[in-house]
DRENFILO-636674 format. One record per residue (C-alpha): residue number from 1; x, y, z. Coordinates in Angstrom, 1 decimal, decimal comma. Each point is the difference from the previous one (the first is absolute). Example, Ala and Ser with C-alpha at 12.3 -4.5 7.8 and 13.67 -1.06 7.14 Angstrom:
REM residues 2
<pt num="1" xx="12,3" yy="-4,5" zz="7,8"/>
<pt num="2" xx="1,4" yy="3,4" zz="-0,7"/>
END
This chain:
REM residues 106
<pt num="1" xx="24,3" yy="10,6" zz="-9,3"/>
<pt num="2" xx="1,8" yy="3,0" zz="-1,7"/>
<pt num="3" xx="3,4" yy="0,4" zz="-0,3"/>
<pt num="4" xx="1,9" yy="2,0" zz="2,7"/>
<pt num="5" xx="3,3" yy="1,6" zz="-0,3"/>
<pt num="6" xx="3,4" yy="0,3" zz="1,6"/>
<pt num="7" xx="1,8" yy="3,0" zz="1,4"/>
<pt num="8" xx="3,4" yy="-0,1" zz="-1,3"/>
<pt num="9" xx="2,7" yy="2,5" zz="-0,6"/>
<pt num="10" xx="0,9" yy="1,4" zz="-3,1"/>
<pt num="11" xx="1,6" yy="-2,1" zz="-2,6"/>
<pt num="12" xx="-0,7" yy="-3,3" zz="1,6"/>
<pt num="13" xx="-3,0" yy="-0,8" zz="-2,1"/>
<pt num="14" xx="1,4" yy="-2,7" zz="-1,9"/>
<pt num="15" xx="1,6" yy="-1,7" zz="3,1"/>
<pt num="16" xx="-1,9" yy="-3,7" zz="0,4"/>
<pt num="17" xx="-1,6" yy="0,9" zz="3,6"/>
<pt num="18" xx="-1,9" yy="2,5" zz="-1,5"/>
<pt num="19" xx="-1,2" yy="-1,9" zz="-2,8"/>
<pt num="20" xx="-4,0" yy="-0,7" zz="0,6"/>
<pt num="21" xx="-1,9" yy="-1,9" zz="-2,3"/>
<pt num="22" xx="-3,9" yy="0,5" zz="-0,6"/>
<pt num="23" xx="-2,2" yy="-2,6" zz="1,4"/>
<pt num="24" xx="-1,6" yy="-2,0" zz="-2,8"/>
<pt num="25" xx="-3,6" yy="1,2" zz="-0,9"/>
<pt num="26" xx="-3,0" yy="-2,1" zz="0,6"/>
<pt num="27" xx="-2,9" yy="0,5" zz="-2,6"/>
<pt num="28" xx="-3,3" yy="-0,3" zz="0,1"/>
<pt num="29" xx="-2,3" yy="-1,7" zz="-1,9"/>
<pt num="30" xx="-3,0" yy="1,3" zz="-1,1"/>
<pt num="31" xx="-3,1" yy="-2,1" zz="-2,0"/>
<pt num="32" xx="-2,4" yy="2,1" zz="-2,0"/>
<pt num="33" xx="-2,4" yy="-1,2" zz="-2,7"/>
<pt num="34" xx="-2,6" yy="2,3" zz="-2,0"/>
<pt num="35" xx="-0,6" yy="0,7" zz="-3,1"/>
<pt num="36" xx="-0,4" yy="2,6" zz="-3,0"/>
<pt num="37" xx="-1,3" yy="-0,1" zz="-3,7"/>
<pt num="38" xx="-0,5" yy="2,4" zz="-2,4"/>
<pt num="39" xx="-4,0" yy="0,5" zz="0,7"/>
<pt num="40" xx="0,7" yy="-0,3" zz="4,0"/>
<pt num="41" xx="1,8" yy="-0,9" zz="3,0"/>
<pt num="42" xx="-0,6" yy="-1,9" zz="3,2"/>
<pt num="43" xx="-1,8" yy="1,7" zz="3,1"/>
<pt num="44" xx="2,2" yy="-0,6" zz="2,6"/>
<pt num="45" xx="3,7" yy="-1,7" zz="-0,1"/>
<pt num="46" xx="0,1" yy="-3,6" zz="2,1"/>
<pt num="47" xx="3,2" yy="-0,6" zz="1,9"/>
<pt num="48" xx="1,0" yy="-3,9" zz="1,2"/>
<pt num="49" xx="2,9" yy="-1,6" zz="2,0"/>
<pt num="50" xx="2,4" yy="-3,3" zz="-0,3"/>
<pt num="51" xx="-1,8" yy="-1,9" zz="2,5"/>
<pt num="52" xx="3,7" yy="-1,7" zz="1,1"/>
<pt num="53" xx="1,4" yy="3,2" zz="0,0"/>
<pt num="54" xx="-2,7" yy="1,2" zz="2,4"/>
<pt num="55" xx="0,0" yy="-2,4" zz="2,4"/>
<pt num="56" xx="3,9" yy="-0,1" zz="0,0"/>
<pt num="57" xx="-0,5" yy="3,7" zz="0,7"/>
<pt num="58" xx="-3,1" yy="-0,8" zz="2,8"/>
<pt num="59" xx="2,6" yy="-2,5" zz="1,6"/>
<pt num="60" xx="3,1" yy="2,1" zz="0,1"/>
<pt num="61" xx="-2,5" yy="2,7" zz="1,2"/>
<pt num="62" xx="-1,4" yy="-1,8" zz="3,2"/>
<pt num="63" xx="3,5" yy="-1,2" zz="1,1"/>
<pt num="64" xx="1,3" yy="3,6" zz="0,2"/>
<pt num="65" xx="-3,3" yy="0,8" zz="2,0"/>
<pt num="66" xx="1,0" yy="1,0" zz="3,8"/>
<pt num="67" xx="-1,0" yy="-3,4" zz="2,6"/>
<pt num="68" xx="-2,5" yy="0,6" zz="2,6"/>
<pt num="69" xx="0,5" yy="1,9" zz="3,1"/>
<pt num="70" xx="-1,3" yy="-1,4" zz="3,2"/>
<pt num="71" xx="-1,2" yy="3,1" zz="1,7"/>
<pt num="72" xx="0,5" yy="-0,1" zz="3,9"/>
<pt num="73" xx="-1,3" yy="2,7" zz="2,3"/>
<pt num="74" xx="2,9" yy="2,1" zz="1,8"/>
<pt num="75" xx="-0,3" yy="0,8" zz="3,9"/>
<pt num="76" xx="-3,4" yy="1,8" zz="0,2"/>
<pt num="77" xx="-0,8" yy="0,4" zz="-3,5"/>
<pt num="78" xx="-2,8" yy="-2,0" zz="-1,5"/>
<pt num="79" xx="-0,6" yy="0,0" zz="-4,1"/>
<pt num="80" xx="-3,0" yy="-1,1" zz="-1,5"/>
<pt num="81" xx="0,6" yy="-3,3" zz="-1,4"/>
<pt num="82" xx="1,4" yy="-1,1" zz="3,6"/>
<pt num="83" xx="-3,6" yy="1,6" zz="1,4"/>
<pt num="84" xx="-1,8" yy="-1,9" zz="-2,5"/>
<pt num="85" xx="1,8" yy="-3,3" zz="-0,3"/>
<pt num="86" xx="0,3" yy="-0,8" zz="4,0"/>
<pt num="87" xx="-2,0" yy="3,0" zz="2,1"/>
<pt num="88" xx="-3,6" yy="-0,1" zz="-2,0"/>
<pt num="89" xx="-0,7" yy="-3,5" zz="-0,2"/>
<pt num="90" xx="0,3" yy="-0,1" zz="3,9"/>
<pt num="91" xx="-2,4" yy="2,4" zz="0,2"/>
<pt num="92" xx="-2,3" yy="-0,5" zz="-2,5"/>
<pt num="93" xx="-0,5" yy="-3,6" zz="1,8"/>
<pt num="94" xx="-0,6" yy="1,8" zz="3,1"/>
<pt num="95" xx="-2,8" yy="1,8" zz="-1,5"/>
<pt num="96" xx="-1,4" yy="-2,4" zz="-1,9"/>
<pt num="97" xx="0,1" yy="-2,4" zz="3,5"/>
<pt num="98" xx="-2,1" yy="3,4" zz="1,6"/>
<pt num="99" xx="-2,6" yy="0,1" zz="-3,4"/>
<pt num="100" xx="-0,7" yy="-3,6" zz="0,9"/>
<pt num="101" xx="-0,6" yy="0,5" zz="3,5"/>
<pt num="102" xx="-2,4" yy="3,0" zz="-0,2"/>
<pt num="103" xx="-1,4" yy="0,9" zz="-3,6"/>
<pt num="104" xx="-0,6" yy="3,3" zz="1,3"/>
<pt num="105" xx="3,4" yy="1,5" zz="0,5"/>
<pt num="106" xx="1,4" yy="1,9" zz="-2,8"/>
END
């Protein structure tokens, strides 16, 4: 979040409802290893995580993920999942009952 600002008018910049303080920065942390000598230097630089800090991170992560929607179908609308999940089973029964009847029919 960045800081915003206020309109005011002039001369009332120092009065205390105009006042905003800065949010506090977060920082990052970053983990690189590699090395370098005088003759050469590694190929390729290796980065590594905290392993508390990441799952700390995973957790706070998943509990800000939205919850599930139950998707319904609306008057004469029909979406896929609902087609799928209740309408295709039905009639894939159906056809398989035919199969068994007479091998012959497609």
């Amino acid at each position: 979040m960045g800081t915003g600002y206020v309109l005011r008018e002039k001369g009332t910049r120092e009065n205390p409802e105009n006042i905003q303080e800065k949010p506090k920065r977060v920082g990052n942390k970053l983990h690189i290893a590699g090395w370098v000598n005088w003759h050469a230097k590694c190929e390729k630089l290796e980065f590594y995580h905290d392993e508390e800090e990441k799952e700390a991170r995973i957790l706070e992560w998943e509990a800000s993920k939205p919850y599930p929607v139950e998707v319904k179908p609306k008057g004469n609308l029909m979406t896929q999942k609902y087609y799928v999940d209740r309408l295709l089973p039905v009639y894939k029964q159906a056809l398989d009952s035919v199969r068994a009847r007479d091998p012959l029919s497609p």
